[in-house]
N, C-alpha and C positions, 0 to 999 in steps of 0.2 A: 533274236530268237530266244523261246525261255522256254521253262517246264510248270511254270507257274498253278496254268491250266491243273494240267497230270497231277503235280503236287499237293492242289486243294483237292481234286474228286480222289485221291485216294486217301486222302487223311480226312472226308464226307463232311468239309467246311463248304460253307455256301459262299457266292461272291460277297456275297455280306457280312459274315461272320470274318473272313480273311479282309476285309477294310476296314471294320472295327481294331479288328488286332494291328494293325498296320500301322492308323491313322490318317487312311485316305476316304474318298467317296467310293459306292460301288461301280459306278460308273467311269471309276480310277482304273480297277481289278477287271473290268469289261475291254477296254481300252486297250490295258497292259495285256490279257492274255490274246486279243487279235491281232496284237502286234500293229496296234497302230502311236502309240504311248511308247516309249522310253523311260524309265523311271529314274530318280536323281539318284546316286551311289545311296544316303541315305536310306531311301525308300528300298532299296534292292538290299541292304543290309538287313533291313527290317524283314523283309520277305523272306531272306535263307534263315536267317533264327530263329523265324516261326515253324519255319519246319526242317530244324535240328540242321540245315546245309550248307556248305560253304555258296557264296556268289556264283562262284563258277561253276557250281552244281548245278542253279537255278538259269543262269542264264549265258549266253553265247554271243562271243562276235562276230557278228557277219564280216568280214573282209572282202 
């Protein structure tokens, strides 16, 4: 589970502007926020520093 979603619509980045900054495709940022995608620790690094958050801000373990 993440917040990835929540996090771009309220900082008004489009799924494309957040895979530009990233370094992935938009259809990376589609994938990750349906929760069908996993991201690799890098990519999830990349995503809380874009928006000022720790990992564990952005994203959760299911157990």
């Amino acid at each position: 589970m993440n917040s990835v979603r929540e996090l771009r619509t309220e900082s008004t980045m489009t799924q494309q502007d957040l895979a530009d900054c990233v370094g992935v495709t938009r259809q990376t940022i589609i994938a990750l926020e349906g929760g069908a995608y996993t991201p690799s620790l890098t990519l999830a690094l990349r995503i809380a520093r874009t928006f000022g958050k720790s990992v564990e801000q952005v994203f959760t373990l299911n157990e």
